[in-house]
Structures are given as C-alpha cells and as structure tokens.
C-alpha positions as CSV (number, residue, x, y, z in Angstrom):
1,X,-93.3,83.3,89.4
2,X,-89.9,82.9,91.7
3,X,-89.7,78.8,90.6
4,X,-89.9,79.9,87.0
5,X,-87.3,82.6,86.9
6,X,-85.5,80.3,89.2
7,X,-85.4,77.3,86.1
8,X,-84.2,79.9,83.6
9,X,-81.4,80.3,85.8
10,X,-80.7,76.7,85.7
11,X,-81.1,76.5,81.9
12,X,-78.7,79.4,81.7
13,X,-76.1,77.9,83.7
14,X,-76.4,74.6,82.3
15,X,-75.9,76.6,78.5
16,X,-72.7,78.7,79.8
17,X,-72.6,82.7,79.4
18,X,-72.5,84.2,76.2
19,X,-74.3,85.4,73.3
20,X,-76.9,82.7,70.7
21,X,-75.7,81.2,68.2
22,X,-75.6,83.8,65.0
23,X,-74.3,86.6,67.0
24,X,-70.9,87.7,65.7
25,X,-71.1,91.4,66.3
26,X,-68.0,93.0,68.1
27,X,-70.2,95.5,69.0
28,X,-71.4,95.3,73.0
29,X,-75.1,93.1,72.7
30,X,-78.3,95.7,73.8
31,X,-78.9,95.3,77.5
32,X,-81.8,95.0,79.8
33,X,-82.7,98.4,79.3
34,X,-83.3,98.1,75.9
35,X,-85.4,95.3,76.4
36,X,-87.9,97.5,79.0
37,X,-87.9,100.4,75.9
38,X,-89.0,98.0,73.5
39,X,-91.8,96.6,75.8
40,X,-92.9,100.4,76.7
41,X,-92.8,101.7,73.1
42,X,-96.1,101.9,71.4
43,X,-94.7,102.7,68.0
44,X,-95.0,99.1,66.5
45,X,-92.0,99.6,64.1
46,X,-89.9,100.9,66.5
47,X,-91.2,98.8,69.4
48,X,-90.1,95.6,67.0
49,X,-86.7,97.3,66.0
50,X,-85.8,98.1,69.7
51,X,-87.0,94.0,70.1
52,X,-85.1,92.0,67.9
53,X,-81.9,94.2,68.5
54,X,-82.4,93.1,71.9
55,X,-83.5,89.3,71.0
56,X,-80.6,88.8,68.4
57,X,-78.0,88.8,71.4
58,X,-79.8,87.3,73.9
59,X,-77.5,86.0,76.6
60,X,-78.9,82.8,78.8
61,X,-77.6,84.3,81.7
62,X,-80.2,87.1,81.5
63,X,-82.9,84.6,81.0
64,X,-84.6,85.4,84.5
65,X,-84.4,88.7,84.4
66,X,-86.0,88.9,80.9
67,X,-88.7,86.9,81.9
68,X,-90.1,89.0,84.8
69,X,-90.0,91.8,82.2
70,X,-92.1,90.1,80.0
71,X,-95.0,88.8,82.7
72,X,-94.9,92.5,84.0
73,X,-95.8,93.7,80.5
74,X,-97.3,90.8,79.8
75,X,-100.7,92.4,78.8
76,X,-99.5,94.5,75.7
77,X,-97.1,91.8,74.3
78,X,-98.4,90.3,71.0
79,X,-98.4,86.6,69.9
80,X,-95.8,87.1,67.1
81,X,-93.5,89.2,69.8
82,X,-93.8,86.2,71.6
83,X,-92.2,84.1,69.1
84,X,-89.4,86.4,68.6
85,X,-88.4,85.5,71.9
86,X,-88.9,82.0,71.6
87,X,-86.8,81.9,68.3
88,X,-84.1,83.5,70.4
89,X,-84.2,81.2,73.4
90,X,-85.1,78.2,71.5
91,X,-81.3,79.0,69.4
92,X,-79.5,77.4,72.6
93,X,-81.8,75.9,74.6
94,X,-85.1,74.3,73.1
95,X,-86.3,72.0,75.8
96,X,-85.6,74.5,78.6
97,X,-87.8,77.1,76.1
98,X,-90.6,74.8,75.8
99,X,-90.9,73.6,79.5
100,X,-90.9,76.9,81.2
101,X,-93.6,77.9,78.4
102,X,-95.1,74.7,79.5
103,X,-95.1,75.2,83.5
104,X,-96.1,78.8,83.4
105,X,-98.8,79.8,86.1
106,X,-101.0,82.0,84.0
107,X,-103.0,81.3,81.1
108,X,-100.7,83.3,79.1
109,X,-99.1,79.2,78.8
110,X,-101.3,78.4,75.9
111,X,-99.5,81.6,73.5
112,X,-95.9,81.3,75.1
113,X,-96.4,76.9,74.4
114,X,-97.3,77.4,70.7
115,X,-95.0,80.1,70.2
116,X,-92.3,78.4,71.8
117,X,-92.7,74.8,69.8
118,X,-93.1,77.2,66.4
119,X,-89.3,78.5,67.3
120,X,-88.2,75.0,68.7
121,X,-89.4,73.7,65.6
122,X,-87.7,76.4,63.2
123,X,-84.4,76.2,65.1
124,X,-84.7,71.7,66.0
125,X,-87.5,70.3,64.3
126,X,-87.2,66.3,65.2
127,X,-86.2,67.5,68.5
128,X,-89.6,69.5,68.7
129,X,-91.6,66.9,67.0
130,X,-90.3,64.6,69.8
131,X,-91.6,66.7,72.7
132,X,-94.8,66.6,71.0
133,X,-95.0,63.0,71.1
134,X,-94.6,62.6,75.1
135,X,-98.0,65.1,75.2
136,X,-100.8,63.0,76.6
137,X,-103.6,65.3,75.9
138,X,-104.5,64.7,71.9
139,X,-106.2,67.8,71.3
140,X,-103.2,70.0,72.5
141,X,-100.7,67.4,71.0
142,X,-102.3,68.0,67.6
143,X,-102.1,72.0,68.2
144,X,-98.3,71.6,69.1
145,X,-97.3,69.8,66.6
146,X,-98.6,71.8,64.0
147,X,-97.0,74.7,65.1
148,X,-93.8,72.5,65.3
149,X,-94.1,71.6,61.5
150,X,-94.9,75.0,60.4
151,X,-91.9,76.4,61.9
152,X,-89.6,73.6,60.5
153,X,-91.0,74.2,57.2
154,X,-90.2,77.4,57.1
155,X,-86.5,77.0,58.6
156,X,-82.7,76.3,57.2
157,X,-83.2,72.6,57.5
158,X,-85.5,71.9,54.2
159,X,-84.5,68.8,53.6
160,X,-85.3,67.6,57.2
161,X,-88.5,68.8,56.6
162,X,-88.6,66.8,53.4
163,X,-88.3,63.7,54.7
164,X,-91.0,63.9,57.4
165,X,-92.7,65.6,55.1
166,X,-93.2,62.7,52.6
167,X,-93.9,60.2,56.0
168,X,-97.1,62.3,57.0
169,X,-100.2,59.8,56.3
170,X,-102.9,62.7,55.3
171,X,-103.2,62.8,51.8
172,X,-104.3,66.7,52.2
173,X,-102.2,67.7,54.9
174,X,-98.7,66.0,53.2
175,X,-100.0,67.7,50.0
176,X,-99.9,71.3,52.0
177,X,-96.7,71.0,52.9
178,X,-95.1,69.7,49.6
179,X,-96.8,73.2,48.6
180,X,-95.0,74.7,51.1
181,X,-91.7,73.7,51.3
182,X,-91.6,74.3,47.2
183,X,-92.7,78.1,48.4
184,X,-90.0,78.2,50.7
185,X,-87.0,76.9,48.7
186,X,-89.0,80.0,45.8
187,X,-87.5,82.5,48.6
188,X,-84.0,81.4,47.3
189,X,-84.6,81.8,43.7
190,X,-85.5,78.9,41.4
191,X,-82.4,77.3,41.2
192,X,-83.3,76.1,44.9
193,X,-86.8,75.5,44.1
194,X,-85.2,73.0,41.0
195,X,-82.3,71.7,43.4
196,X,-85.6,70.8,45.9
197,X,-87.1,69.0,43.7
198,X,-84.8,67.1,42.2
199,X,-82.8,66.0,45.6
200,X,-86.1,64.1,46.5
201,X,-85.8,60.9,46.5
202,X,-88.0,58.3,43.8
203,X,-88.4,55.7,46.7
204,X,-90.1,58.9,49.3
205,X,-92.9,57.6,50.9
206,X,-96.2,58.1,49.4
207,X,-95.0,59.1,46.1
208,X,-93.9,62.8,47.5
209,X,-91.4,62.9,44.9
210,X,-94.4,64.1,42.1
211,X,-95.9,66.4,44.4
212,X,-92.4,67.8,44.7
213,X,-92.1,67.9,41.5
214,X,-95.4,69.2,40.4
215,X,-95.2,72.1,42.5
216,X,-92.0,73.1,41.5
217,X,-92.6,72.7,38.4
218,X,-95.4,75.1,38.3
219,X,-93.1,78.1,40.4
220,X,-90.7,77.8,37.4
221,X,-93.1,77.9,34.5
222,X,-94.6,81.2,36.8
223,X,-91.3,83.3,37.2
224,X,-89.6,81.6,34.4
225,X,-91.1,79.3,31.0
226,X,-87.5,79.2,29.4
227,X,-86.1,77.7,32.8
228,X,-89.5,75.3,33.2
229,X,-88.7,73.8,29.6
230,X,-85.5,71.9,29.7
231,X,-85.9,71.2,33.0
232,X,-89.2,68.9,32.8
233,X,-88.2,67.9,28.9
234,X,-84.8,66.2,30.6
235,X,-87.6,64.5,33.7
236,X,-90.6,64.0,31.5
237,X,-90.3,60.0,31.3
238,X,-90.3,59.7,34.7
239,X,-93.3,58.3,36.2
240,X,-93.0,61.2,38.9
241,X,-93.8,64.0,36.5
242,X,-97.5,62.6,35.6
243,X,-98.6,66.3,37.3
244,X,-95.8,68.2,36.4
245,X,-97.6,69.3,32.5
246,X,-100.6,70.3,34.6
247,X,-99.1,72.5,36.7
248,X,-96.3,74.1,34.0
249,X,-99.7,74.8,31.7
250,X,-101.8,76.3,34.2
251,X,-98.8,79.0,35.3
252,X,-97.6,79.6,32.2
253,X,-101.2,80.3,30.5
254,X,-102.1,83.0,33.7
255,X,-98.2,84.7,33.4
256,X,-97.1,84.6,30.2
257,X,-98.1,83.9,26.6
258,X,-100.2,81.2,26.2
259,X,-99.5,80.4,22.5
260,X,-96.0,79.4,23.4
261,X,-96.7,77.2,26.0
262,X,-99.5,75.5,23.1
263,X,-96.7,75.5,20.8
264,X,-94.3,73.9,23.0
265,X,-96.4,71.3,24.6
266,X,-97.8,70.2,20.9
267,X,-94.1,69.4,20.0
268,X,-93.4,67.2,22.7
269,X,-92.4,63.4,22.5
270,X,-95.0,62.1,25.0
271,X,-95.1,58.5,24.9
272,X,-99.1,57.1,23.9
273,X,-99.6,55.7,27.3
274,X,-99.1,59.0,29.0
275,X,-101.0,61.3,25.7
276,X,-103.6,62.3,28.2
277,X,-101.3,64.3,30.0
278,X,-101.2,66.5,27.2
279,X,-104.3,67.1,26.5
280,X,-105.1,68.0,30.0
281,X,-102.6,70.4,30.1
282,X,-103.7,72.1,27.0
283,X,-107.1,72.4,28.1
284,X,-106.1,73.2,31.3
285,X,-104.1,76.6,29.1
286,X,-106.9,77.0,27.6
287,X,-109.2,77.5,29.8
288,X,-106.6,79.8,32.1
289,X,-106.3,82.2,29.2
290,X,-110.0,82.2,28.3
291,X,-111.4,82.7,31.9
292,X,-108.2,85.8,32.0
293,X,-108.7,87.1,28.0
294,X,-111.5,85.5,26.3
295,X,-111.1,88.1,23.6
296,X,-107.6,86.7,22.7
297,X,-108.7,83.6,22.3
298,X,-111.1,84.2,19.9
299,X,-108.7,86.1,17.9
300,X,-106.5,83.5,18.1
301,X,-108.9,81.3,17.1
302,X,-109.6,83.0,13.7
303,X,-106.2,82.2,12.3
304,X,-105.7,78.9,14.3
305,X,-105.1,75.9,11.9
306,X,-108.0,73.5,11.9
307,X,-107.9,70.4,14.2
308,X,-107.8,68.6,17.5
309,X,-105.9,71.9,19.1
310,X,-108.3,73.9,18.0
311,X,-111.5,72.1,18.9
312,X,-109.8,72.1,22.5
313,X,-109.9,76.3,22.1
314,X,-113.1,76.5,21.2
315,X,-114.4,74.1,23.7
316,X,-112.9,75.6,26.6
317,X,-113.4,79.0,25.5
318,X,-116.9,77.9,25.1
319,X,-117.2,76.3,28.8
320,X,-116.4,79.8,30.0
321,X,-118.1,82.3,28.2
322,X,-121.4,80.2,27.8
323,X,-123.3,81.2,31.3
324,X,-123.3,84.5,30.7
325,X,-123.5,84.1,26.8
326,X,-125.2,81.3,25.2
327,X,-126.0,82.2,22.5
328,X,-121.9,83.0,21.9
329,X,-121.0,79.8,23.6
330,X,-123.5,77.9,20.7
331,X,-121.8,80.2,18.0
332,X,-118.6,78.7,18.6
333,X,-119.5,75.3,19.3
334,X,-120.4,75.1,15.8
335,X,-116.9,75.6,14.6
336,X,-115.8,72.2,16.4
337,X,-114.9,69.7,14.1
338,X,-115.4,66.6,15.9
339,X,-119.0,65.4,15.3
340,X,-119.2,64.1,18.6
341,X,-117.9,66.8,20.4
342,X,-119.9,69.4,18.5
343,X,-123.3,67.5,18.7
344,X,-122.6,67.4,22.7
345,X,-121.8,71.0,23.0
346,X,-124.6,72.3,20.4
347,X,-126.7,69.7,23.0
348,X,-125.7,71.5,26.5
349,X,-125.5,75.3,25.1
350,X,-128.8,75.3,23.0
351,X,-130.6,73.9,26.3
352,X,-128.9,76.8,28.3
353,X,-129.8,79.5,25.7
354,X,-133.2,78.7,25.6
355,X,-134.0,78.5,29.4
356,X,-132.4,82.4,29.0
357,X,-133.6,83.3,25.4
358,X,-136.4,81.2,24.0
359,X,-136.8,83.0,21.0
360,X,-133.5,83.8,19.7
361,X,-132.9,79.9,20.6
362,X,-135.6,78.6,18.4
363,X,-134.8,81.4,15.4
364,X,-130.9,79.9,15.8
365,X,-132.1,76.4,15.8
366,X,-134.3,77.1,12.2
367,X,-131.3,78.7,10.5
368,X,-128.6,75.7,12.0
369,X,-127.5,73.4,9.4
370,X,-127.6,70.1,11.2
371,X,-128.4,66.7,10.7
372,X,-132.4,66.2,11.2
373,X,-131.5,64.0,14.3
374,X,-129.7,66.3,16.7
375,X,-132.3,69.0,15.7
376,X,-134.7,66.4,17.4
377,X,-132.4,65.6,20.5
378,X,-132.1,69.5,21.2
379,X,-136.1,69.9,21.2
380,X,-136.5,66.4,22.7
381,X,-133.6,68.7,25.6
382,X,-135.8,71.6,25.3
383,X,-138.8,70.2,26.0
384,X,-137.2,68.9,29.0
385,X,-135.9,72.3,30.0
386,X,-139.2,73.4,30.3
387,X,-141.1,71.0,32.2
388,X,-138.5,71.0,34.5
389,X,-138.9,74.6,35.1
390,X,-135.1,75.0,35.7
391,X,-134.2,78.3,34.3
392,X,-131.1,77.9,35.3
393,X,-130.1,74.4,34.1
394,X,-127.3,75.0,35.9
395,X,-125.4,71.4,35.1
396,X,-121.7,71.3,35.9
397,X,-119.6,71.2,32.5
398,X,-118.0,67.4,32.3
C-alpha cells in the first residue's frame, strides 16, 4: 500500500497545492476529518452529503492520506461512492487517477478502474478513450472504454461526444448513443436538444445527422408539438429528416392530442418521392392512440370524413383490438373503403374469429354483403384454419 500512497504524492506535487477545478468557495474546504465521518456514517443521505462536501474541495496534496482512508474502509464503500472520488481526482489529474486505480494490490482494482475511466471520461473523454487504446487485454479494453463513453456522454463536452459519436462503426451501439446524447442535451431544455441537433454536421459519418435529428425531433413533439412544428416544417426537405415524421407522430399520438398531429401532418407539402413518410407516420399515430384509447378512436371515427385517412384509422385500430376481439376487429374492417384493403382484412380477422368463435363467424359470414368470391376465399381460409388445428392462428399483422 506504501508505493501507492507514495504515487499520489507524486501526482500531487506534480499538480501544485490547491483546491479542483470548480471550487470557488471562500469558505475553508472540509478536511480529513470530514472525510473519516462520511466513510463511518451509515445514514446514506447524510453519509453522501458529508462526501461530496468533502470531494468538491479535494486538494491533491491530501491525495495519500485520502487513499489509506478509503482501503481502510474499503469494505462498506459503494461503487457509485467510488466514482465520486474519481470525478474529483480525475478534475486535475486523469492519468494519475486511472493508473493508481490501475496498479492497486487488491481486487477492489476492477471497481476503482471502471469508476475511475467513467470520471476520466466525464471530465477528458479523448484523453480517456486514449488510455483505453494502450490496454492489451480486449475483454477489459472493451469494459473500459464503455465506461469511458458513458461518462463523456453524459459530461459538458456534448459536442466532443458528438463527433466520436457519429465515428463508432456498430450500427446498434452508435444508434444508443445518438439516443443518449439527445437525452442529455433534454436536461437543458429543448432549445439545447434543437441547438444539438442542428449543430450536427450533414457530412457526420454514417449518416448520424438523421439519427440526431430523429431523436430530437421526437423529445420536442413529447414536451412540446407547437415547438416540434416549425422546427421540422423549416428541415423537412432534407434528406436527414427521412425519420424525423416517425418519431414527431409516435410522441405526439402517446402525449398529446392525436387529431392535431393528423391534422397537421395531412397538410403538409411532402414531396411524392418521400409520400411514404407520411403515411407511416400516420399509421404509426394511429396505432399509438388506439393501443392507449381505442374508445377515442372509434368515436373519432364516427364523424371522420371518408377516405384514405380514415381507412388508415380503421385499419390500425383494427390491428389492435382484433386478438382480443374479432369479431370487433371484422366489424370495422368492413367500413374500409379500399377494396383491396378491406378484402385482406375481412380475410385475416374472419380466420381469427372463427378459430375463437365458429358460430358467430359463420352467422356473420351469412349476413355479410360481399362479393360471392371473397365469401369463398374466407371458407377456402377457414377450412385451412381448421385442418391446421391452430386455434390460435397467431400470424404477425403485415
């Protein structure tokens, strides 16, 4: 233990006396002794209060004494305490942090290493990032370097984050933190979240500028539909908003009134090539507000003009009410105007009311007014049904 408390002396006198960086106070820093009352308390609030007061002025020239407090109360100190301490050291001296966590002689070095690269990364994340890279051992490379990312995410330097970011090759993992770093900038209200977005570059790699957006997008149309509006209507040609719709209609729909965000998107110049945008992001509404209200829908639904809107209402309100009702599910279908549409959806619900109803199926399908050939397709379906012996018939909706 000497040779480590002996290296935080070095990394203290290499750093000069004084308190971290972000410690203004006139007011004398906590000493030592506050320190040993924090580690003793078992009141957690109190324990982290006593902590952080301690942390926040943390001098490097009391570096080795801190340490031999924390290995001799090493057993009842928790992971995220750890960090705290990390976030504090790592504030002047990152590489000093990160080698002593690295070098210690217990296997307490696996916590004090990932807490320490979590805080190197929050307060230096290229510097972190950089450490990782001179790890040999993949496995704990990997581990490290996540922990580096998260806390860089999470810190002051967003756009920094940004730009590796939009450089990490995993489709899933770059998506995650696009997610992320939107959530993050949401902490400082949604005119970060749209400055974000929009100070993105068009050329980031791998086309991060539309997850950017799309996720953005979608926290606006959440907290805010009249901020979400103008904002995507003055982007909406760009090629990088081809998720942005989706992700406005599927807040909006679950937070706020879905007839207005119908109403909006129906009165929007989208250019032909990019119509299917539109139509997604209607279903996509929807669906949100009939899996939330189904009831609403169909009231909406009895006033609804006819046409392709409304065929989208029925079908998706449809889709969700038809496993547990049918029979329901048919009702509506027959209401869609499209021919094709309808026949498909008379075709998929009548085959799951009869696996569940046989009877009330085969009195709907002698009262139905339809042409003579779809009544043969659905017994032709039928008849299938039942030499199947799937009462379920439990198909995914296309």
């Amino acid at each position: 233990m000497k040779r480590f408390l002996q290296a935080a002396a070095v990394s203290a006198a290499a750093f000069g006396l004084g308190c971290s960086p972000g410690s203004e106070s006139t007011e004398p820093a906590p000493g030592l002794d506050t320190l040993r009352a924090a580690l003793e308390e078992r009141d957690e609030l109190e324990r982290k209060y006593l902590l952080t007061s301690f942390l926040r002025g943390l001098d490097p020239a009391d570096l080795p004494n801190v340490l031999a407090e924390i290995e001799a109360h090493r057993v009842g100190i928790e992971s995220d305490e750890v960090r705290l301490l990390m976030l504090a050291w790592t504030r002047f001296d990152g590489p000093g942090a990160f080698a002593t966590a690295r070098d210690w002689p217990t296997p307490w070095r696996s916590v004090l290493m990932e807490q320490g690269m979590r805080a190197w990364g929050f307060n230096d994340g290229r510097a972190a990032l950089a450490e990782c890279d001179q790890i040999e051992d993949e496995v704990l490379q990997e581990s490290l370097r996540t922990a580096a990312i998260e806390g860089w995410v999470g810190s002051y330097d967003r756009m920094g984050a940004t730009e590796y970011a939009a450089t990490v090759s995993n489709a899933r993992r770059r998506t995650r933190l696009a997610r992320r770093l939107a959530g993050q900038a949401k902490r400082d209200g949604l005119d970060a979240v749209i400055a974000w977005a929009d100070a993105v570059p068009e050329d980031a790699p791998n086309e991060f500028k539309e997850a950017a957006f799309g996720f953005s997008a979608g926290i606006v149309a959440r907290l805010d539909p009249e901020r979400v509006m103008p904002w995507y209507e003055s982007q909406m040609q760009s090629w990088y908003t081809t998720s942005g719709l989706y992700s406005i209609a599927g807040k909006w729909a679950l937070f706020h009134d879905p007839r207005a965000l119908v109403a909006w998107i129906e009165t929007l110049p989208i250019e032909e090539a990019r119509e299917s945008e539109r139509t997604d992001a209607i279903k996509l509404g929807f669906r949100t507000w009939a899996e939330e209200a189904p009831e609403e829908v169909e009231a909406w639904l009895t006033t609804a003009p006819g046409g392709s809107v409304r065929d989208v209402a029925i079908t998706e309100l449809a889709r969700v009410i038809s496993e547990t009702s049918p029979g329901d599910a048919l009702r509506w279908a027959e209401r869609i105007e499209d021919e094709t549409l309808r026949r498909k959806r008379l075709l998929r619900y009548s085959r799951r009311w009869f696996v569940q109803d046989s009877a009330a199926a085969r009195a709907w399908l002698e009262e139905t007014d339809i042409p003579d050939w779809w009544r043969s397709q659905i017994l032709s379906n039928w008849s299938l049904a039942a030499r199947s012996g799937n009462r379920a018939n439990a198909q995914p909706e296309k």
